[in-house]
C-alpha positions as a Markdown table, in Angstrom:
| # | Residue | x | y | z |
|---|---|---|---|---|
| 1 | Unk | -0.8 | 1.7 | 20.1 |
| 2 | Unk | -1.9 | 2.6 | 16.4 |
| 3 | Unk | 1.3 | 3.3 | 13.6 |
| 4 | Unk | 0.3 | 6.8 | 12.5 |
| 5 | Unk | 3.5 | 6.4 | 9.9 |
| 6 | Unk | 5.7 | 4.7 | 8.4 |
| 7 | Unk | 9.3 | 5.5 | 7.0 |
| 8 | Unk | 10.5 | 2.3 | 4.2 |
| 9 | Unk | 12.6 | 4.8 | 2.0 |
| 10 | Unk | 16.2 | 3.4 | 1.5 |
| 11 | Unk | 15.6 | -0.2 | 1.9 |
| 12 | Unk | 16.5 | -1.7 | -1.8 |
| 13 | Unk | 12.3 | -2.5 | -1.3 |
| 14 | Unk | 11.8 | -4.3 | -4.9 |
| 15 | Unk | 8.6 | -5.5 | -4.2 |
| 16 | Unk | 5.6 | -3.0 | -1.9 |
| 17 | Unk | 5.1 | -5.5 | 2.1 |
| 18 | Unk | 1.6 | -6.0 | 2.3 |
| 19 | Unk | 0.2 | -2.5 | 4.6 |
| 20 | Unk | -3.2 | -3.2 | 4.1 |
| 21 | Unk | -3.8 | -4.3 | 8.1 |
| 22 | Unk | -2.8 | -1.3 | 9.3 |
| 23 | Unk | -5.9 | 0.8 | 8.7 |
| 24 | Unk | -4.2 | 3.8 | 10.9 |
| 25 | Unk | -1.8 | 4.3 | 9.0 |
| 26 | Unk | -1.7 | 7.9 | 7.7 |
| 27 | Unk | 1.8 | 8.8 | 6.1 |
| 28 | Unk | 3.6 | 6.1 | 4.4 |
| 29 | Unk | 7.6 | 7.1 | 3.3 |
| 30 | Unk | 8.4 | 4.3 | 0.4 |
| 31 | Unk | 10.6 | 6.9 | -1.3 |
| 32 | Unk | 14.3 | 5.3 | -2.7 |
| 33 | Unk | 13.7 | 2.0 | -3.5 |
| 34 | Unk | 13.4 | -0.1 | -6.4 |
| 35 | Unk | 9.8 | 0.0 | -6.5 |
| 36 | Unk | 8.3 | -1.0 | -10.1 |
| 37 | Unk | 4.4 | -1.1 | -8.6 |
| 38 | Unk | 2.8 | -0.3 | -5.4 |
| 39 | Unk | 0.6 | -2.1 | -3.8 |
| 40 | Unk | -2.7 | -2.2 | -1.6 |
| 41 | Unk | -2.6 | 1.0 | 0.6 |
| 42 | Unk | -4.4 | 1.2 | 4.1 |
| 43 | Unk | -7.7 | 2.4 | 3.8 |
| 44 | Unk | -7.0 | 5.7 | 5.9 |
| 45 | Unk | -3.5 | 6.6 | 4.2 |
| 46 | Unk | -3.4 | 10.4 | 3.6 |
| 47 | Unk | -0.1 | 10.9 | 2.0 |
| 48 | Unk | 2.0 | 8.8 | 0.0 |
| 49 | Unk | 6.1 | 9.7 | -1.2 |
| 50 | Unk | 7.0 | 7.1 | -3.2 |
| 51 | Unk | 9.6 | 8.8 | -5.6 |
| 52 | Unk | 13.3 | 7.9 | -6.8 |
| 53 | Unk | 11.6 | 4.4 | -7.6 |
| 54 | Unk | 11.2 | 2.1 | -11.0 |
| 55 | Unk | 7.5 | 2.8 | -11.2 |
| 56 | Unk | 6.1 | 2.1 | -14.4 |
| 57 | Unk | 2.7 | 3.4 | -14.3 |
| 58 | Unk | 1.2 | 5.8 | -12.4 |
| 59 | Unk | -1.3 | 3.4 | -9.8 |
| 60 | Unk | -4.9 | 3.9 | -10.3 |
| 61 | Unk | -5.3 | 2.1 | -6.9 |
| 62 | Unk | -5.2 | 4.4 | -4.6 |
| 63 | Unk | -7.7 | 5.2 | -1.4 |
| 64 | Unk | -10.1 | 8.1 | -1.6 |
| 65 | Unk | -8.8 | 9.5 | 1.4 |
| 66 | Unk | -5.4 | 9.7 | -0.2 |
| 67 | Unk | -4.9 | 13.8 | -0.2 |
| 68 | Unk | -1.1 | 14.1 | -1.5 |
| 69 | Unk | 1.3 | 11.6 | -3.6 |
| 70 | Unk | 4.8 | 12.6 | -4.3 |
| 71 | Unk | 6.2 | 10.2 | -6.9 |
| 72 | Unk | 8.6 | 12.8 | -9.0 |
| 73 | Unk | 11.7 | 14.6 | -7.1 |
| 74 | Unk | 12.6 | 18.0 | -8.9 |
| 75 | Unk | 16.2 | 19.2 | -8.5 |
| 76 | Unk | 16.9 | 23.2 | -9.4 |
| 77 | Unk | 19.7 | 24.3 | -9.2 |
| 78 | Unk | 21.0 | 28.3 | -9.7 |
């Protein structure tokens, strides 16, 4: 069995668990937390939503296969 995703938004997550093992993964949900840093991402991670956190600084870690990263929710209202 390989984890193609993984959902860890609205867990109070302060600090990022260590991923790195799980070289499937593809989608990784960190959004809602009270992330100040991310971590080491899985090799083969294509998309990353890590917003409504306490990031300080955009990271300059991330895979090369790493195709989308949401870190800023927008809210329009008309």
């Amino acid at each position: 069995m390989r984890l193609l995703g993984s959902d860890l938004g609205f867990n109070q997550l302060a600090t990022m668990p260590d991923l790195s093992k799980l070289g499937k993964l593809a989608i990784l949900k960190l959004q809602n937390n009270a992330l100040t840093s991310l971590g080491t991402f899985p090799s083969n991670v294509t998309t990353i939503l890590a917003g409504s956190n306490k990031l300080a600084s955009f990271p300059t870690n991330l895979p090369s296969s790493v195709q989308a990263m949401y870190i800023m929710l927008l809210v329009f209202f008309c």
